[in-house]
N, C-alpha and C positions, 0 to 999 in steps of 0.2 A: 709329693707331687708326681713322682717318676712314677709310681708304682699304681697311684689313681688313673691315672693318664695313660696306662701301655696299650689300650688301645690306639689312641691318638697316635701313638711313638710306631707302631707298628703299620698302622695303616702307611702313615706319611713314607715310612722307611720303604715297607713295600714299590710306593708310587714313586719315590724319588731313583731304588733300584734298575726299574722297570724303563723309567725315561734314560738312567746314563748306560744303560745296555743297547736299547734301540740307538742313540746318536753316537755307540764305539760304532757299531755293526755298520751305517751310516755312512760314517769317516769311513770306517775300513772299504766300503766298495767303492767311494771315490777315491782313494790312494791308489786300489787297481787300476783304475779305470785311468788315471794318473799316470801311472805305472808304464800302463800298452801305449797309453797316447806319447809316452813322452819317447818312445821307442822309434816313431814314426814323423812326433813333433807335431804341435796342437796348429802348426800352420796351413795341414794339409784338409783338402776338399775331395770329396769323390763327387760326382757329375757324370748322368748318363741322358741322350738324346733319343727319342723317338728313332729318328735316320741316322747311318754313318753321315760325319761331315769329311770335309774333305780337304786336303793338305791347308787351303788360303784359308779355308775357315777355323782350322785349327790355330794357326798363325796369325791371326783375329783373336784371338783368346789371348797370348803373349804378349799381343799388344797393349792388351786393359790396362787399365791403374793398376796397381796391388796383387795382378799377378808375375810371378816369375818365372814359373816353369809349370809346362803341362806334357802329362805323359799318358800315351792313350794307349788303351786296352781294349784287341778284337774281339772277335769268336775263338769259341772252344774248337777245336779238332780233336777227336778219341781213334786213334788206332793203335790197335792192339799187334805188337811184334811176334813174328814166329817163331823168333829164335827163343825167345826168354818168355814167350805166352803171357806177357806184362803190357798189361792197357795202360798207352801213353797219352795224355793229355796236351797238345799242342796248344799253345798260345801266342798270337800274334800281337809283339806290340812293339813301341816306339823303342828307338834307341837310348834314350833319357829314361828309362822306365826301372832299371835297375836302380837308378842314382834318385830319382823323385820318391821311392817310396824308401831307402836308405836298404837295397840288400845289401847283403857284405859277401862277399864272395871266397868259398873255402881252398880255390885253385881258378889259376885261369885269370881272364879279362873279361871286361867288361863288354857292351858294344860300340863297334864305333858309326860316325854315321856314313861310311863307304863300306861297310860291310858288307857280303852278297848273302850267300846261302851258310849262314852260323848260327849254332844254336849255345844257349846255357842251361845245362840241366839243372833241376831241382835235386836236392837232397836223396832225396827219396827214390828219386828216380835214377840216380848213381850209384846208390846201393843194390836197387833192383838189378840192374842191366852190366855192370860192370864191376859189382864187389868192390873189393879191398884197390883195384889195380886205379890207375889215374886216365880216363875217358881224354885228356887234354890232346887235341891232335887227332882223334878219332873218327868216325862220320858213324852220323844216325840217321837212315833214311835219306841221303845221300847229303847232308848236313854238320860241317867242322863243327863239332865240340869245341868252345874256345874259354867255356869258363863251367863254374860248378859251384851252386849256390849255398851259403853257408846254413845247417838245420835251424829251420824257424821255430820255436819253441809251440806248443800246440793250444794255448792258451793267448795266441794272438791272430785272433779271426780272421784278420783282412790279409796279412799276410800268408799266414801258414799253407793255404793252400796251394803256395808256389812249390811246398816240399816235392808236390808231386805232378810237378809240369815242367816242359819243357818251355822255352822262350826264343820267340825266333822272331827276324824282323817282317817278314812277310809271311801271310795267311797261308800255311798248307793247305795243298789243294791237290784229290787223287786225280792220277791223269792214267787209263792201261797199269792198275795196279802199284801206279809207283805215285812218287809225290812232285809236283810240281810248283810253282807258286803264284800269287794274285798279288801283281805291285800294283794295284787302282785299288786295291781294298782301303778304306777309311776305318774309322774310328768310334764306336757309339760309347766306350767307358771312357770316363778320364780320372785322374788322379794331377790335383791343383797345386803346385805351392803356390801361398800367397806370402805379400810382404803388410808388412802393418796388420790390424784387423781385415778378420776373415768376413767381414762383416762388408766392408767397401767392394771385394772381390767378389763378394754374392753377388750385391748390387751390377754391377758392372756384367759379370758375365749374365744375369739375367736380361738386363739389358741389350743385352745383344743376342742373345737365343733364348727367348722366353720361355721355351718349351726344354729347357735345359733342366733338369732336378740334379738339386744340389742337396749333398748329405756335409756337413762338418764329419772329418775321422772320429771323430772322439763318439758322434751320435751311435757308430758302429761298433765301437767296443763296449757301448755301455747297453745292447740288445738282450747279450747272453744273462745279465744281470739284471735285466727287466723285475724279473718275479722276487729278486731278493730286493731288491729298490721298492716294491710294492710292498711287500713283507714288512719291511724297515719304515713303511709309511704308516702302515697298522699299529706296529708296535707303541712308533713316538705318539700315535692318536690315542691308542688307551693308554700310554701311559699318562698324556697329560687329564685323559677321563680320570683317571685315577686319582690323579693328584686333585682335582676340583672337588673328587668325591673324599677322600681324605681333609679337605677346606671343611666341607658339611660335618664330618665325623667330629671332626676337631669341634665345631661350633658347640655340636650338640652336645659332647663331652662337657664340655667350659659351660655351656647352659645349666647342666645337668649337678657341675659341681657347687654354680651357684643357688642353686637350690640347695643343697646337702648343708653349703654353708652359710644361709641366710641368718643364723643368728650369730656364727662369728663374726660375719661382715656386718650385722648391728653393733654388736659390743666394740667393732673395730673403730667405727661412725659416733659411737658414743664417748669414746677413751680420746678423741678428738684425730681422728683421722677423718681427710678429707676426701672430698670426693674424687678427687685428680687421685690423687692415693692411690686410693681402691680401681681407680680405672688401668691406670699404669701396673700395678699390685697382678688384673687379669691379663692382661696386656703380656707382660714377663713371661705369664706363666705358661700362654697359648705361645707365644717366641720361640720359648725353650723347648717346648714338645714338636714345632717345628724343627728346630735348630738339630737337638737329637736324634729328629727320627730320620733327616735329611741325610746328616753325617752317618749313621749307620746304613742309611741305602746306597751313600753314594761307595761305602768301602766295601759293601754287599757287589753292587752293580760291578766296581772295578777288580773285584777276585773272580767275578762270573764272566766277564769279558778276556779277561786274560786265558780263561779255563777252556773259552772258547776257541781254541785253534790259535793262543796269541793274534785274538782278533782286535784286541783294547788297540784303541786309535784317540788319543787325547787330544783336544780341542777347545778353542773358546768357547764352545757352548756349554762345555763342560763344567767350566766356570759360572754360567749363569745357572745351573739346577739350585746349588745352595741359595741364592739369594732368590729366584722364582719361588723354593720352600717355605723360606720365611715371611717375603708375600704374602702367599697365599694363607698363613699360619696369622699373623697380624690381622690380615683382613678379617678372616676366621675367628678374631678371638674381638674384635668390635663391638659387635652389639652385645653379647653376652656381660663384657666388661662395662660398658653402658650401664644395662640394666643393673649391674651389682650397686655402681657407682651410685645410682639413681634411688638405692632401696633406702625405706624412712626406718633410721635405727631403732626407734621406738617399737613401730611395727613388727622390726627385722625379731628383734628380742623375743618379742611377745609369738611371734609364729612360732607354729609344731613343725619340727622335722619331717618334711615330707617324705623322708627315706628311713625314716623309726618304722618298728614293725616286720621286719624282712624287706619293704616297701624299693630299698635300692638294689638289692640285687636284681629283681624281679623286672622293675624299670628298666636298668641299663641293656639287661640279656635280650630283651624284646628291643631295644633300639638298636642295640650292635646287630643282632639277626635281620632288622630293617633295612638298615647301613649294610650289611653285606650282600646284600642282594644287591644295592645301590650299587656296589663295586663292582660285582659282575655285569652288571648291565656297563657301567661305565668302561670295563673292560672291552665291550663287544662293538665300542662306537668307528 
């Protein structure tokens, strides 16, 4: 039965490979995506307005249901120092802004909110400007250094670009060459934490500044992964092409055999087997060519996902390929078994081998070649 059936066994294996590679790769970019969010915490919103608002209308946001803390984010400032020829990146924002997106700080303090003119450098920018020594106690731009943020790892979008900014509570602003500041400056970023669903806290701040767009964090780290997410959607799509077109091979194989054995299956019907028999009898046999060829895709699939970078990422769904195989293998072997079950033994006996002659090799090579086209098109859905 194996050795008649390797097509079958092969197709199915193939399709069954193909689908638990696409759903490791799958899991694997949501375990990232997992990964960055949970760095930051799946509670946080980013939110940006047409206009700066302004302290009361920020303080209207803290109010809402389901928010707890809001931490707003100005304009960029670039000035570039003489002494170190190192383009600074200034950025204004709230004094909660370290603690709402969770920096961790590798020296120094945080901000308080009686602070005047202090700044916290980024990583990056500590290394540039001051090397090895400790900036703590310093002035940049006539601005106490009071803290030095810990290096963001560069595979965390949202943050990492603070490696290479400064953070100060009021908006630099050049005045005669030097810097001066803008305490009426307001806010157009924000960064949300909510409590309970992030869902209610949409609601709610929408409601109150309708012209507010809200992103959930997570929507942002999952950007950079767009195209492998899209990738991963192709895959699972021909792989399950595959498998429906593996359903038809199978059929046509189990068709193909009941022909070859229309006069064992008479003598079967005459020797007093019944027709449930011989339906179950195909039934089995189209099971087993599922079952087989499943089990070898799915240990194909799981040596090719691990080969992958230790990209295997195991899953419930992972669970459902073998019984979607068989499924589809059952269904597959239906009407074939049917028709067996249905053939008049009498007749059955008395027919010529329709594969005497050379007649099966000839048959099957021309429908496997049919069938393989089938696949590839099924692959390209």
């Amino acid at each position: 039965m194996i050795r008649g059936n390797a097509r079958g066994i092969v197709g199915v294996a193939i399709a069954a490979a193909a689908l638990f590679i696409g759903i490791s790769l799958r899991e694997a970019v949501q375990r990232d995506i997992d990964r960055l969010v949970g760095r930051v915490g799946a509670d946080l919103l980013f939110a940006s307005h047409p206009r700066e608002l302004t302290q009361e209308e920020i303080e209207g946001m803290i109010d809402l249901p389901g928010v707890s803390a809001v931490a707003g984010q100005g304009r960029y400032t670039t000035i570039l120092t003489p002494e170190s020829e190192y383009r600074i990146t200034w950025l204004d924002v709230s004094p909660n802004f370290p603690d709402v997106l969770r920096l961790s700080l590798a020296e120094g303090r945080t901000f308080r909110p009686d602070d005047g003119d202090v700044a916290i450098l980024g990583w990056e920018v500590k290394e540039a400007i001051f090397g090895d020594r400790s900036p703590i106690g310093e002035y940049l731009e006539g601005r106490e250094i009071i803290g030095v943020l810990s290096s963001i790892p560069p595979d965390d979008i949202v943050r990492e670009g603070n490696n290479r900014r400064v953070l100060t509570l009021s908006r630099p602003r050049l005045e005669g060459g030097g810097m001066g500041r803008d305490d009426t400056a307001g806010f157009r970023y924000f960064y949300i934490r909510t409590v309970g669903s992030t869902k209610g806290a949409e609601r709610a701040l929408s409601g109150l500044f309708p012209d507010l767009s809200i992103m959930p964090i997570a929507t942002f780290y999952g950007f950079p992964l767009h195209d492998i997410n899209s990738l991963n959607r192709v895959t699972i799509a021909s792989a399950l092409g595959l498998l429906l077109m593996s359903g038809v091979l199978l059929a046509v194989l189990l068709s193909l055999s009941t022909l070859r054995r229309t006069r064992e299956i008479g003598i079967r019907r005459a020797v007093g087997g019944s027709q449930a028999r011989i339906l179950v009898l195909f039934l089995a046999e189209g099971g087993k060519i599922a079952l087989i060829g499943g089990a070898i895709g799915i240990g194909v699939g799981l040596v090719v996902s691990f080969a992958l970078g230790g990209k295997a990422v195991l899953s419930p769904l992972h669970g459902a390929i073998l019984p979607l195989v068989l499924l589809i293998g059952l269904t597959a072997s239906i009407a074939p078994a049917v028709r067996a079950s249905r053939l008049n033994p009498v007749e059955a006996i008395e027919q010529r081998n329709l594969f005497s002659r050379g007649r099966w090799s000839s048959i099957t090579t021309r429908g496997f070649v049919i069938l393989a086209i089938a696949f590839a098109v099924g692959g390209l859905i």
